[in-house]
DODRENZA-555721 format. One record per residue (C-alpha): x, y, z. Coordinates in Angstrom, 2 decimals. Each point is the difference from the previous one (the first is absolute). Example, Ala and Ser with C-alpha at 12.3 -4.5 7.8 and 13.67 -1.06 7.14 Angstrom:
// DODRENZA-555721
px;py;pz
12.30;-4.50;7.80 .
1.37;3.44;-0.66 .
END
This chain:
// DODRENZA-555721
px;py;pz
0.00;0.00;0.00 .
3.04;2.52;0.74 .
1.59;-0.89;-3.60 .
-3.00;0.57;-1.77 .
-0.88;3.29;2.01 .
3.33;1.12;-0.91 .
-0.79;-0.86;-3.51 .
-2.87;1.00;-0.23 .
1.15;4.06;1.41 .
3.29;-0.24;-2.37 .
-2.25;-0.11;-3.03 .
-2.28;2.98;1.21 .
2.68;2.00;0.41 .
0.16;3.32;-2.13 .
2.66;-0.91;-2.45 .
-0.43;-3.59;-0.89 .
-3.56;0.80;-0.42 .
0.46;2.89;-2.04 .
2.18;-2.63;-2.01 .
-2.45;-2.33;-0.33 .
-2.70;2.46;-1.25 .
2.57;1.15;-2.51 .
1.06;-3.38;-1.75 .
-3.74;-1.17;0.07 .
-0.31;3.45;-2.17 .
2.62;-1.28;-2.14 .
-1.99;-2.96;-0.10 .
-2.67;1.39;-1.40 .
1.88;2.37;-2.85 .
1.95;-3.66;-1.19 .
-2.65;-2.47;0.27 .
-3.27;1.57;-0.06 .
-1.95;2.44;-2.43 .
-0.80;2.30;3.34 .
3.64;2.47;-1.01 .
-1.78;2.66;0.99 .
-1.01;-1.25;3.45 .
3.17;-1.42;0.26 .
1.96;3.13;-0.55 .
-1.89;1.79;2.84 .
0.73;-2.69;2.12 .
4.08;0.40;-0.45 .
-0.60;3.65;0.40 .
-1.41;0.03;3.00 .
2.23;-2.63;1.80 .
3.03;2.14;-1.42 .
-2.38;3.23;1.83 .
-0.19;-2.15;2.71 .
3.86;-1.20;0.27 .
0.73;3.72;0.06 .
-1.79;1.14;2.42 .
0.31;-2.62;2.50 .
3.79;1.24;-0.17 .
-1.02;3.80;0.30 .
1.33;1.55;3.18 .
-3.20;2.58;0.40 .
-2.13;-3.91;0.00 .
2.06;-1.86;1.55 .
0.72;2.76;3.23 .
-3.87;0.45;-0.18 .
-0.79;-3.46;0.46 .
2.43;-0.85;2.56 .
0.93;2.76;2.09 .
-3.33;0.50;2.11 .
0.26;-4.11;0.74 .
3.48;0.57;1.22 .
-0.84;3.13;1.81 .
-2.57;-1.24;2.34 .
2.55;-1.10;2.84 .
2.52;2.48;0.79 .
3.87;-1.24;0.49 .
0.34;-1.56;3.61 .
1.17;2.56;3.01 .
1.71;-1.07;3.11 .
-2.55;-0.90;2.65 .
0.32;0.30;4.09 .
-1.20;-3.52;0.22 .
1.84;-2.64;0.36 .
0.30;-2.38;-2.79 .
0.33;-3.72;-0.85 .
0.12;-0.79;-2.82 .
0.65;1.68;-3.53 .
-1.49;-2.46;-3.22 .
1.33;0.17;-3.32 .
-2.02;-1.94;-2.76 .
1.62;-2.00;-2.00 .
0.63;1.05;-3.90 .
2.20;-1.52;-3.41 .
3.55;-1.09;0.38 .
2.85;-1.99;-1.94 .
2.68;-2.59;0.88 .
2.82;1.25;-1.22 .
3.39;-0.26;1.73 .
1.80;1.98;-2.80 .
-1.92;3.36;0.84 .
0.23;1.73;3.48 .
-2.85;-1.28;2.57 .
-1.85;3.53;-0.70 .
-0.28;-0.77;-3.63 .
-1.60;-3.23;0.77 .
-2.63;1.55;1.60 .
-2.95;1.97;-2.45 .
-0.15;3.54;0.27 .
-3.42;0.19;2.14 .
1.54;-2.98;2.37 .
2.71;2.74;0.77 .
-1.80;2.66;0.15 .
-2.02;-1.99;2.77 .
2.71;-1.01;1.68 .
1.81;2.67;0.17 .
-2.78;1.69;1.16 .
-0.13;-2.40;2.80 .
3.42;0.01;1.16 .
-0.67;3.43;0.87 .
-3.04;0.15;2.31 .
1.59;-3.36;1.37 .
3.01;2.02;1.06 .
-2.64;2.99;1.35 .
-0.86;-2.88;2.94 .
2.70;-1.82;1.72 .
-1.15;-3.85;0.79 .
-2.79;-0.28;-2.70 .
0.22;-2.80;-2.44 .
0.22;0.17;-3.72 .
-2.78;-2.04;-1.74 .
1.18;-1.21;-3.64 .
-2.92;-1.94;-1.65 .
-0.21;-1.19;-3.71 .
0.38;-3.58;-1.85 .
2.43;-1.34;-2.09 .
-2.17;0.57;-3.26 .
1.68;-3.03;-1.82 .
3.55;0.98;0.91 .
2.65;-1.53;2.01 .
-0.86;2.37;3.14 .
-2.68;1.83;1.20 .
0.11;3.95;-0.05 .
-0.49;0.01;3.63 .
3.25;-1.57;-0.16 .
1.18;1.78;-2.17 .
-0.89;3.43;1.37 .
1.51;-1.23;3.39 .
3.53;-0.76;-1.99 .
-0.25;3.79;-0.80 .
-0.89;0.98;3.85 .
2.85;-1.85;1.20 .
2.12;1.85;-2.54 .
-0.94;2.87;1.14 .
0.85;-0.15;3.81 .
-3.48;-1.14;1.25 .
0.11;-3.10;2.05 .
-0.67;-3.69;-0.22 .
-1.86;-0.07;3.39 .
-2.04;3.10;-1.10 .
-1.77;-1.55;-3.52 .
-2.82;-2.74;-0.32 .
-0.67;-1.60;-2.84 .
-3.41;-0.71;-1.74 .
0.90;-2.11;-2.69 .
-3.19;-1.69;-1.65 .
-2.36;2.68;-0.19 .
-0.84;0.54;-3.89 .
-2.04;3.32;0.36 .
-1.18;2.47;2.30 .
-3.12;-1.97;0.89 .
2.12;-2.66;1.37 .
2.76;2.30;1.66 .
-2.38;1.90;2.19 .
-1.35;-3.78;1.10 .
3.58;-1.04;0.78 .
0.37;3.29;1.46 .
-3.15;-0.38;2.53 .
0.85;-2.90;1.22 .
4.26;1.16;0.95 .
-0.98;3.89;0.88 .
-3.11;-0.71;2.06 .
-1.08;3.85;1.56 .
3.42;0.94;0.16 .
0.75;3.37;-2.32 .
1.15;-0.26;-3.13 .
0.88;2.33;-2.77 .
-0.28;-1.18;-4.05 .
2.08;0.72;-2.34 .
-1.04;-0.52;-3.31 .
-0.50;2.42;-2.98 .
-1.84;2.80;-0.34 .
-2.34;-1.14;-2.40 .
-0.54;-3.03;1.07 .
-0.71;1.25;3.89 .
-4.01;-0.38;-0.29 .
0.04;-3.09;-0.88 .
2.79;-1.15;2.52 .
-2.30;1.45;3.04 .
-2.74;-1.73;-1.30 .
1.04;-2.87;0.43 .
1.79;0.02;3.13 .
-2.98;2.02;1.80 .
-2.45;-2.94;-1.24 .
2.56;-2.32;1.49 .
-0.02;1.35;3.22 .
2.84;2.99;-0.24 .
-0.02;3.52;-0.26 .
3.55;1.08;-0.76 .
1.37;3.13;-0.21 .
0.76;0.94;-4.07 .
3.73;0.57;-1.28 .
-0.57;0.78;-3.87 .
2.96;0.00;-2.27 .
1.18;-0.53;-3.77 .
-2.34;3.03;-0.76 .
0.08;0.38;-3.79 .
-1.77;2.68;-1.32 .
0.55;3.36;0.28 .
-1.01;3.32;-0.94 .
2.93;2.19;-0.04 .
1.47;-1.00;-3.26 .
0.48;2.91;-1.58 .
2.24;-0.75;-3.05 .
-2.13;-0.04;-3.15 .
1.96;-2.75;-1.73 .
-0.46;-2.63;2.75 .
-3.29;1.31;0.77 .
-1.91;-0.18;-3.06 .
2.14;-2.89;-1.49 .
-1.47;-3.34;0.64 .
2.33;-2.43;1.82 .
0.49;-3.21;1.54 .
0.06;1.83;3.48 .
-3.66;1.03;-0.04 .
-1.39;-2.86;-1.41 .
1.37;-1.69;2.62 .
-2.12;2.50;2.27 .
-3.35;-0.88;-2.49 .
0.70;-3.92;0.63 .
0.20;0.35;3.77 .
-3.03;2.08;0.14 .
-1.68;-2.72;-1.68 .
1.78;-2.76;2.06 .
-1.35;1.64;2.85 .
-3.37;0.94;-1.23 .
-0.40;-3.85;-0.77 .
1.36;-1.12;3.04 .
-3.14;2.19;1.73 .
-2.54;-1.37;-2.25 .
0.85;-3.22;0.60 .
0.14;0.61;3.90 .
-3.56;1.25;-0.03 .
-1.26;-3.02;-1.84 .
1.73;-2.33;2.20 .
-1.12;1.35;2.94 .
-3.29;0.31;-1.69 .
-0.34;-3.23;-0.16 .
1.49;-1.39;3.20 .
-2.93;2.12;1.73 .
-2.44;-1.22;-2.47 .
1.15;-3.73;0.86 .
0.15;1.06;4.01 .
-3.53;1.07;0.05 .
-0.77;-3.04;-2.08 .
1.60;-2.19;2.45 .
-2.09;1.96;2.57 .
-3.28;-0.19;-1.37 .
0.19;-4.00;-0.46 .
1.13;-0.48;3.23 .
-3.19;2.17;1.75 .
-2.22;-1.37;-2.61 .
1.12;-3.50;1.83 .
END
């Protein structure tokens, strides 16, 4: 069910669907007598390609989902622990551990080292699965902690959770009440504290890896269309997915609850 769910989202995505449109234009130019219809067709997934890639779009789209938690500030509390979810790596032993690491797994890290060093005797939570590769990221992001003076004793490892459904469950059931800060990125913040409130946590939010921004004021890389902001498009719609697909889920949980409810009175 995970594959195909990842599957499934790869192929919605803005570009390869754009793609798709776009060759089953072609499609109809070379094979069929519908040119005409076929021709619109390319034009508008070549419209489409170049707008998804548009910085005024792609900053509109994203920025107010990014914007809605602001970056973490020192508390008074005490803290205990300080999550980082879990994103892509590589094994590679030719490349420095930092390059193994994606860019947003970094990002969160990094991010985490620092409130972790805000609050003397928390604990560093790493979580994330192996994703068909010979370690997890949890692992993997803990190879980078350790390289960067934080220590063994200090990090916990989460190492079979496959997405952030199952991370705030494995979370739950380790953190209890105790306080715990998330670190995950910006845009993807909602849906993280979704989750972990319906399981049972309410942690404090540490956005990072914000991508979009508004203060680009060089024509050239503002009004060209780049890799950069469709990037920013495809994690808008990642995340706009993700949501949908949270709201049916839990849509249908309660549906199957009440269900389960209703037989059992009816008994």
């Amino acid at each position: 069910m995970f594959e195909l769910k990842k599957i499934i989202s790869s192929m919605l995505m803005p570009l390869p669907a754009m793609l798709i449109l776009g060759f089953l234009g072609l499609m109809l130019i070379m094979f069929t007598a519908k040119r005409k219809t076929g021709c619109f067709v390319v034009l508008f997934s070549f419209i489409g390609i170049f707008l998804i890639a548009f910085q005024p779009v792609s900053t509109r789209l994203l920025m107010p989902m990014e914007r809605q938690y602001s970056a973490f500030l020192p508390i008074d509390e005490s803290v205990d622990y300080v999550m980082v979810l879990g994103s892509g790596h590589v094994v590679d032993d030719q490349i420095p551990p930092t390059s193994e690491l994606s860019r947003t797994a970094l990002m969160r890290l990094s991010e985490g080292i620092r409130i972790l060093r805000m609050y003397p005797g928390s604990k560093l939570i790493l979580s994330g699965y192996a994703g068909g590769s010979e370690f997890s990221n949890a692992r993997m992001m803990a190879k980078v902690a350790l390289a960067l003076g934080v220590s063994k004793s200090d990090i916990i490892l989460l190492e079979t959770a496959q997405d952030t459904w199952e991370e705030a469950r494995q979370a739950a059931a380790f953190v209890g009440q105790k306080r715990l800060i998330l670190v995950t990125s910006a845009s993807h913040m909602k849906r993280a504290l979704n989750e972990f409130n319906s399981a049972g946590i309410k942690p404090l939010p540490a956005p990072t890896n914000y991508l979009a921004h508004s203060n680009i004021t060089q024509p050239w890389e503002k009004y060209t269309p780049r890799a950069v902001y469709l990037e920013q498009t495809e994690r808008y719609w990642h995340e706009t997915l993700g949501l949908i697909w949270q709201s049916l889920r839990d849509m249908a949980s309660d549906y199957e609850e009440r269900a389960l409810q209703s037989e059992e009175t009816s008994l």
